[in-house]
PASEBA-1860 file (N, C-alpha, C; in nm, 3 decimals):
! residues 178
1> XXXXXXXX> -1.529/3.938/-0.725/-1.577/4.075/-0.724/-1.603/4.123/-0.581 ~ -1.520/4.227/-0.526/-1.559/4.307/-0.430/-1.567/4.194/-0.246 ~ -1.502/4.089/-0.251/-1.491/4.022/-0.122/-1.615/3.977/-0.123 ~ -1.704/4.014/-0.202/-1.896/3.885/-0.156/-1.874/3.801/-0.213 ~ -1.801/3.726/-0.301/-1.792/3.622/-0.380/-1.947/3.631/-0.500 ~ -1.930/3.746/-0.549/-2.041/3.804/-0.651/-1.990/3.683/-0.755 ~ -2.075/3.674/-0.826/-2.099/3.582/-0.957/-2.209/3.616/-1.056 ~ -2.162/3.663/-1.177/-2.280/3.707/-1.282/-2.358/3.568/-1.314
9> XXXXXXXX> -2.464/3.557/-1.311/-2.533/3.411/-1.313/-2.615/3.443/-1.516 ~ -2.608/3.596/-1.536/-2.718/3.610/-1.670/-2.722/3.730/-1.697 ~ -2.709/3.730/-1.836/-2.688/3.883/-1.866/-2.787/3.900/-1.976 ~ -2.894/3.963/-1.982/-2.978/3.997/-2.124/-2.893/4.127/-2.217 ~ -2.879/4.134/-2.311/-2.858/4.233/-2.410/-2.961/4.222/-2.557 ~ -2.982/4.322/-2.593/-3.092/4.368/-2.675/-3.002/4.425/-2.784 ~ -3.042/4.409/-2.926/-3.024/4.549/-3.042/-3.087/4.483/-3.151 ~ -3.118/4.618/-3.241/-3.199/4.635/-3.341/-3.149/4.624/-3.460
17> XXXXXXXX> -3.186/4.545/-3.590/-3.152/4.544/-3.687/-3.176/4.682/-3.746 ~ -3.284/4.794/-3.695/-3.298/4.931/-3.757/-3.422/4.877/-3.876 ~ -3.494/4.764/-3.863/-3.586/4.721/-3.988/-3.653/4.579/-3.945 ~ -3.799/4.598/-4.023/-3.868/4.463/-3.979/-3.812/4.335/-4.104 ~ -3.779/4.198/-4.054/-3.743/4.112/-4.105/-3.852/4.024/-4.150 ~ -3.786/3.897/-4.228/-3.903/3.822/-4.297/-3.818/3.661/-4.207 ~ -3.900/3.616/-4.112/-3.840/3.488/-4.018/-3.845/3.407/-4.089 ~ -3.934/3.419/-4.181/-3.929/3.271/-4.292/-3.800/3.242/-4.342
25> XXXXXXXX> -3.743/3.409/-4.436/-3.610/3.386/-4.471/-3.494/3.365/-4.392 ~ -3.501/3.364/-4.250/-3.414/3.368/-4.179/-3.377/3.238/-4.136 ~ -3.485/3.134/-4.115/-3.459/3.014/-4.067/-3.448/2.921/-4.224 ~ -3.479/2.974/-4.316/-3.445/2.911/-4.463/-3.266/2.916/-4.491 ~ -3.195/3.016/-4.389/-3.067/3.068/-4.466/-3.004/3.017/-4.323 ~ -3.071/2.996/-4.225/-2.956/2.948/-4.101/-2.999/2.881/-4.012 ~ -2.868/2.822/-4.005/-2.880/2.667/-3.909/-2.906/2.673/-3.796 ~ -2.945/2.542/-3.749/-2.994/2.538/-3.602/-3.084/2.672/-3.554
33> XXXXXXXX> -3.166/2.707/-3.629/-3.261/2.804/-3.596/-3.417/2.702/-3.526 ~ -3.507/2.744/-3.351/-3.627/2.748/-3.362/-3.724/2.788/-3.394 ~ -3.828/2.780/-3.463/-3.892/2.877/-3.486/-4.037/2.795/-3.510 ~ -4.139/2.828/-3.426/-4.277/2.792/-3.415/-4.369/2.921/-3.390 ~ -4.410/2.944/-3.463/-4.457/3.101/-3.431/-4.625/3.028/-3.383 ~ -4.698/2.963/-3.314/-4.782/2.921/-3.295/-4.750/2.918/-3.136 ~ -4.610/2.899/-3.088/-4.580/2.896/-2.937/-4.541/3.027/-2.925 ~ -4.441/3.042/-3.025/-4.347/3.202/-2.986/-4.374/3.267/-3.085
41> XXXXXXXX> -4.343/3.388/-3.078/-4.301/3.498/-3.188/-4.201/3.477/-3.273 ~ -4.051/3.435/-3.220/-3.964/3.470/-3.248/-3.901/3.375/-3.311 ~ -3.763/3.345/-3.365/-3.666/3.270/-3.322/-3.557/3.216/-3.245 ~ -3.563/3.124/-3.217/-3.465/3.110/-3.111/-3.313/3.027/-3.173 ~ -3.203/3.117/-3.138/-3.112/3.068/-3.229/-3.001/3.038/-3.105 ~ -2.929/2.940/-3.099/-2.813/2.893/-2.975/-2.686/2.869/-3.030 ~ -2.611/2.958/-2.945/-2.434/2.918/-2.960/-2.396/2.884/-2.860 ~ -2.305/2.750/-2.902/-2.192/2.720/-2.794/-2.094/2.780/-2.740
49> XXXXXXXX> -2.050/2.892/-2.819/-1.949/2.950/-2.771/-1.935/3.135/-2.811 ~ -1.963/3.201/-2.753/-2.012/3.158/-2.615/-2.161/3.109/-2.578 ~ -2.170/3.026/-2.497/-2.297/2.985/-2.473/-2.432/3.040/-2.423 ~ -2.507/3.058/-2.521/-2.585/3.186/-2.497/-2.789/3.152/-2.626 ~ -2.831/3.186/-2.577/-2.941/3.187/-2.665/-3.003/3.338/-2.710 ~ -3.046/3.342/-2.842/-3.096/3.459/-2.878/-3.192/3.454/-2.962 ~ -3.259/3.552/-2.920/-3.433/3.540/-2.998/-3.432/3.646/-3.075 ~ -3.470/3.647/-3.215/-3.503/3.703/-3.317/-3.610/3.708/-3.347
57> XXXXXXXX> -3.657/3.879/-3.356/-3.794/3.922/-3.413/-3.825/3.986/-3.548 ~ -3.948/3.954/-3.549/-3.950/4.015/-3.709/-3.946/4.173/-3.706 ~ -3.943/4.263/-3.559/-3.928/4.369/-3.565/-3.846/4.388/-3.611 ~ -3.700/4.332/-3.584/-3.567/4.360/-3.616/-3.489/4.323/-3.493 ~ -3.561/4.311/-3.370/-3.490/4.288/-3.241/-3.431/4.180/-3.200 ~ -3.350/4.182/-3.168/-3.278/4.103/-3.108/-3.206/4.093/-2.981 ~ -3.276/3.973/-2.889/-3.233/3.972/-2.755/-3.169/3.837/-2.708 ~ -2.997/3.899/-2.673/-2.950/3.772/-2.613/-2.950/3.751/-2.475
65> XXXXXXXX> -2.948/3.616/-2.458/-2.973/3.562/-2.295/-2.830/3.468/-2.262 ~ -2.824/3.445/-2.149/-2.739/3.322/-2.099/-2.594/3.344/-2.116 ~ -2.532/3.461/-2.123/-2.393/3.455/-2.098/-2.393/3.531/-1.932 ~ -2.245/3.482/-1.934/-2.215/3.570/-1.791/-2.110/3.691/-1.758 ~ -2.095/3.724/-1.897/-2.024/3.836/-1.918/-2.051/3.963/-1.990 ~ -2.018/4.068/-1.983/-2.077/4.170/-2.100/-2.024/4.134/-2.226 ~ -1.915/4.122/-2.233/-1.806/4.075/-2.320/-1.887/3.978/-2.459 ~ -1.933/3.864/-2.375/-1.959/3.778/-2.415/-2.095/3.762/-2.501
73> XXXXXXXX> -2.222/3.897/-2.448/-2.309/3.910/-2.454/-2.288/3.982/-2.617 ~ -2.216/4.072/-2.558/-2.209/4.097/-2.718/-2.154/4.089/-2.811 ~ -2.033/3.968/-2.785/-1.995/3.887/-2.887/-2.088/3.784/-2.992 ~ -2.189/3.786/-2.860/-2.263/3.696/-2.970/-2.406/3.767/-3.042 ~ -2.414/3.866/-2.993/-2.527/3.956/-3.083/-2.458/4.007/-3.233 ~ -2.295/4.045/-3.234/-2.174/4.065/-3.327/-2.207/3.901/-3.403 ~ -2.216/3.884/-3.348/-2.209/3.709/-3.406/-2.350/3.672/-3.492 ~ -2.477/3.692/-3.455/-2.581/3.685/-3.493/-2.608/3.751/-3.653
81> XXXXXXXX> -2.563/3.905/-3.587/-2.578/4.021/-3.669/-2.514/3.984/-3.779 ~ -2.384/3.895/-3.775/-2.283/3.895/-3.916/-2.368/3.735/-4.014 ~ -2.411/3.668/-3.928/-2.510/3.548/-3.928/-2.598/3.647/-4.058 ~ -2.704/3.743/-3.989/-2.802/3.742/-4.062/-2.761/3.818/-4.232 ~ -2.616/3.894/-4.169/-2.584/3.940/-4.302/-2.535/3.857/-4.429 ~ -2.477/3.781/-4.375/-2.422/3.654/-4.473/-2.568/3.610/-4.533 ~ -2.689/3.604/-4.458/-2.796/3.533/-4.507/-2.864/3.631/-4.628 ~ -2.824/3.775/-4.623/-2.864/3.820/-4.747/-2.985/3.936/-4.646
89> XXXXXXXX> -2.960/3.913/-4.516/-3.072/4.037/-4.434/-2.995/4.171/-4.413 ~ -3.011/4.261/-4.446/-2.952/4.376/-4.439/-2.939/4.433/-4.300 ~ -2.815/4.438/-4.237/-2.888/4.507/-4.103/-2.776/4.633/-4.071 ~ -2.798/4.712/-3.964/-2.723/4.823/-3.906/-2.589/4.808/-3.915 ~ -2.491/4.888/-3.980/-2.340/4.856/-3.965/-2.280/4.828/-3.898 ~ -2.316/4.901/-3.754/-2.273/4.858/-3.605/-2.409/4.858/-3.499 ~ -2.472/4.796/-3.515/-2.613/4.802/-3.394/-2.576/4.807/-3.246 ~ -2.662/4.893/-3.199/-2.595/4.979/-3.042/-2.654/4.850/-3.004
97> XXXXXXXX> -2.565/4.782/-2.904/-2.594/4.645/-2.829/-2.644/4.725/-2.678 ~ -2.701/4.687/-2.597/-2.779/4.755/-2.496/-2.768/4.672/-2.360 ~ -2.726/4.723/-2.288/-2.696/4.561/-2.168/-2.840/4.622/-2.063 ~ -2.985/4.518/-2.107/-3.091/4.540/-2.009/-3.136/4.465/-1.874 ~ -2.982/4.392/-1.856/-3.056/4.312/-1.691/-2.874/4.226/-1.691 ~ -2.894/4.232/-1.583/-2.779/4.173/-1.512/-2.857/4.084/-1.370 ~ -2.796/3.945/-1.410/-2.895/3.880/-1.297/-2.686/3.834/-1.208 ~ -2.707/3.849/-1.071/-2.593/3.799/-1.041/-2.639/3.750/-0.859
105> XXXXXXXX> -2.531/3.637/-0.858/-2.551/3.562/-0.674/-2.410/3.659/-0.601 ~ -2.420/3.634/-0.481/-2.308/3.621/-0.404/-2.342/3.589/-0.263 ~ -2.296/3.583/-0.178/-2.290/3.537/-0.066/-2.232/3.646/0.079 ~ -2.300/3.658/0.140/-2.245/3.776/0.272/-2.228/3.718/0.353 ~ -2.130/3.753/0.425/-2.072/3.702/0.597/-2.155/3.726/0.690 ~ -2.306/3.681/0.668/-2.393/3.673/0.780/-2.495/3.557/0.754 ~ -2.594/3.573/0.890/-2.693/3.507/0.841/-2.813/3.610/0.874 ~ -2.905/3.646/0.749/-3.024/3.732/0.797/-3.115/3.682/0.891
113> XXXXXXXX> -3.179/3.739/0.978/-3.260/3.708/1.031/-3.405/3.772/0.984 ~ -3.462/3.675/0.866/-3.605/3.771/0.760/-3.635/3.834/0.818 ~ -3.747/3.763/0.941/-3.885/3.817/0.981/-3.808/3.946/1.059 ~ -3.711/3.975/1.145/-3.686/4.072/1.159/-3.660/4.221/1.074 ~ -3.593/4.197/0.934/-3.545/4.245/0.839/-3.668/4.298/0.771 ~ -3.766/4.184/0.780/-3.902/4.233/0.680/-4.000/4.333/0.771 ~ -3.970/4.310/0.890/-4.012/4.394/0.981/-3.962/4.575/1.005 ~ -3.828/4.553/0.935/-3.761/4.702/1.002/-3.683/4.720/0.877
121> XXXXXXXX> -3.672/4.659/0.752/-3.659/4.728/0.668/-3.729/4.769/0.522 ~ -3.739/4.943/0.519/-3.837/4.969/0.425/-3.817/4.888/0.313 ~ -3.944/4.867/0.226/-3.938/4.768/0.081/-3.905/4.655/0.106 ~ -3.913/4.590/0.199/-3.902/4.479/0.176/-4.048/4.395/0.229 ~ -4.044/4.278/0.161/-4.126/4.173/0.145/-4.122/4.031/0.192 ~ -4.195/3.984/0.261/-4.130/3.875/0.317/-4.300/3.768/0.369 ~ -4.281/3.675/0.263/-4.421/3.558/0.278/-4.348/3.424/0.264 ~ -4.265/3.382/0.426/-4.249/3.211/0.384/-4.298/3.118/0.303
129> XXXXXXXX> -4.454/3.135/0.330/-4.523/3.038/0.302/-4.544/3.013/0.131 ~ -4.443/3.166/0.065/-4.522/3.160/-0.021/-4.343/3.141/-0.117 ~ -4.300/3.207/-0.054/-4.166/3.181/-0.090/-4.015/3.208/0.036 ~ -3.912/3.132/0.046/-3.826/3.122/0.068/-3.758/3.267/0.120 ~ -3.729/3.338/0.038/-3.674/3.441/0.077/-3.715/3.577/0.085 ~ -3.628/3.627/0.145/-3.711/3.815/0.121/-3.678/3.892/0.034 ~ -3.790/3.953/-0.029/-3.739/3.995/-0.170/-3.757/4.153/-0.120 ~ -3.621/4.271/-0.177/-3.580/4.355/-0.089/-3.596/4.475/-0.261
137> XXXXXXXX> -3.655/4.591/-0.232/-3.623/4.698/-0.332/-3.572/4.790/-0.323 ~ -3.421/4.818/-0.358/-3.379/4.923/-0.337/-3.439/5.096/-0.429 ~ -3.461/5.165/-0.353/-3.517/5.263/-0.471/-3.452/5.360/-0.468 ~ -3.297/5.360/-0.444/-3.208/5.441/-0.504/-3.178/5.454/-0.710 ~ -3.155/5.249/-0.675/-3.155/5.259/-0.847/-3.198/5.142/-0.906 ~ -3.323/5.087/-0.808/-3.442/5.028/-0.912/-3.369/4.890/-0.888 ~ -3.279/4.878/-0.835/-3.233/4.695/-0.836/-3.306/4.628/-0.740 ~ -3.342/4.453/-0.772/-3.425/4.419/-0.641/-3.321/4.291/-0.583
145> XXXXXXXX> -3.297/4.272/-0.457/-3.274/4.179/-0.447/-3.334/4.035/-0.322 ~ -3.297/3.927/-0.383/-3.367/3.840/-0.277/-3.278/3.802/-0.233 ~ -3.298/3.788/-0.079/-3.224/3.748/0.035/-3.234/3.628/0.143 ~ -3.152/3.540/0.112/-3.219/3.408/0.203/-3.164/3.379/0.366 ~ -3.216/3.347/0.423/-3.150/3.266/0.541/-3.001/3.196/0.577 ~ -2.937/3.166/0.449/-2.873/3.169/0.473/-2.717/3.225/0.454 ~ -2.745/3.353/0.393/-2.704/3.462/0.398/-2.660/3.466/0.215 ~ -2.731/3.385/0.156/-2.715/3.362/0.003/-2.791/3.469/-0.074
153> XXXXXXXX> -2.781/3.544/-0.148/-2.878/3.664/-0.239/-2.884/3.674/-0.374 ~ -2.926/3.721/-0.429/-2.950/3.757/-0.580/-3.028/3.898/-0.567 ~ -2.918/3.949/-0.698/-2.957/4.059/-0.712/-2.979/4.083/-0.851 ~ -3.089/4.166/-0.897/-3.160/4.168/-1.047/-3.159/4.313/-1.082 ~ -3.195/4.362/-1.197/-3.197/4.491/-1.256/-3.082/4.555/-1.307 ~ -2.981/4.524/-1.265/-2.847/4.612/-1.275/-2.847/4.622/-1.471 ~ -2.747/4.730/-1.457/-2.699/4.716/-1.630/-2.552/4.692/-1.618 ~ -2.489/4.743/-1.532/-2.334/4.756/-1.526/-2.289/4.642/-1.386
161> XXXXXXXX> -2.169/4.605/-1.424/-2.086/4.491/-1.320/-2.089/4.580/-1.160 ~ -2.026/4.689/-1.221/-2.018/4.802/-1.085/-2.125/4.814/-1.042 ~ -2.226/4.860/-1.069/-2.374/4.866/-1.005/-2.398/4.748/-0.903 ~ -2.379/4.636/-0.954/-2.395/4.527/-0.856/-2.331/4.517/-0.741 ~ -2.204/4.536/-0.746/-2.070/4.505/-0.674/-2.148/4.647/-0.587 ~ -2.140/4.748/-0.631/-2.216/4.858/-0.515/-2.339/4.876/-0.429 ~ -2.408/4.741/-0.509/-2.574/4.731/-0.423/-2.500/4.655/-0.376 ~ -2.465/4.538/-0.381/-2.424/4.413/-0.235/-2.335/4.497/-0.163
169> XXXXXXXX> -2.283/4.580/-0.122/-2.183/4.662/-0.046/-2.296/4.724/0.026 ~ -2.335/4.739/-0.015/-2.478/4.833/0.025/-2.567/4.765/0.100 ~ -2.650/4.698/0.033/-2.732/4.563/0.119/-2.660/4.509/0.207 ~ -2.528/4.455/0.237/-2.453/4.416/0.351/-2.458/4.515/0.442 ~ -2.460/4.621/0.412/-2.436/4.688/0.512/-2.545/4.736/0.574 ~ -2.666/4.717/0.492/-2.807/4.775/0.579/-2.823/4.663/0.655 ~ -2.812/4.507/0.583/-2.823/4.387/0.652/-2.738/4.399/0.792 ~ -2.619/4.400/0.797/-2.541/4.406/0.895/-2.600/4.516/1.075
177> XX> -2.654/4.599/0.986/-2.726/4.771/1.094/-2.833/4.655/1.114 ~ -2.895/4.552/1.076/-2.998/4.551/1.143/-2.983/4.397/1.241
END
């Protein structure tokens, strides 16, 4: 993606059955379900393929974690959803799948120099002692990213692939001005 050597590392997606569920019946009708409602709320249900975990609420919600694609994210909420219908749970014909966080790395052709950076550029944050890198807020569109020494980053908040690919274009280039 875009010459940084971007990499989606995690993608959350969210949707609603449109109705509150009964978890009892849910882990009675399907396999490999967790469910300790004394630790969690929810259930926690895992596929291999794609490889991904998703937690089920008795609201009706449902949030998947751990893929690295959109694609994939909501293949397996499609996947869940047809899960709970087979089990006899009624849910939305097509539930609007919602992409709420895009976690992704890449790497820039520099090396930052923090304490300068935390010094001269607005929003940003920067405590060695307390952590490693500088954690940077853009407040164009709410994405944050952390930035290390050795020119390694992560960037959080996004919803879309493009969004990302346009903040690291971006952050390189404020990085670079300074």
């Amino acid at each position: 993606m875009a010459g940084y050597d971007i990499k989606v590392q995690n993608i959350v997606a969210t949707a609603s059955l449109g109705k509150s569920i009964d978890l009892e019946k849910v882990i009675e009708k399907i396999e490999n379900t967790e469910y300790e409602p004394e630790q969690f709320p929810g259930i926690v249900f895992r596929t291999k393929d794609p490889k991904a975990a998703t937690l089920i609420f008795s609201s009706g919600k449902v949030v998947c974690t751990g893929t690295s694609t959109i694609k994939d994210a909501k293949k397996v909420v499609k996947k869940v959803m047809n899960l709970l219908k087979k089990a006899g749970i009624s849910t939305n014909k097509s539930p609007k799948i919602q992409i709420e966080n895009i976690v992704a790395s890449a790497t820039l052709n520099l090396k930052p120099n923090l304490d300068k950076i935390a010094f001269e550029l607005e929003n940003s944050e920067y405590e060695p002692e307390q952590f490693p890198g500088l954690i940077y807020r853009m407040t164009e569109n709410k994405l944050v990213f952390l930035v290390f020494s050795s020119g390694k980053i992560i960037c959080t908040g996004a919803r879309f692939t493009k969004e990302v690919e346009d903040a690291v274009k971006e952050i390189s280039k404020r990085l670079k001005k300074l």
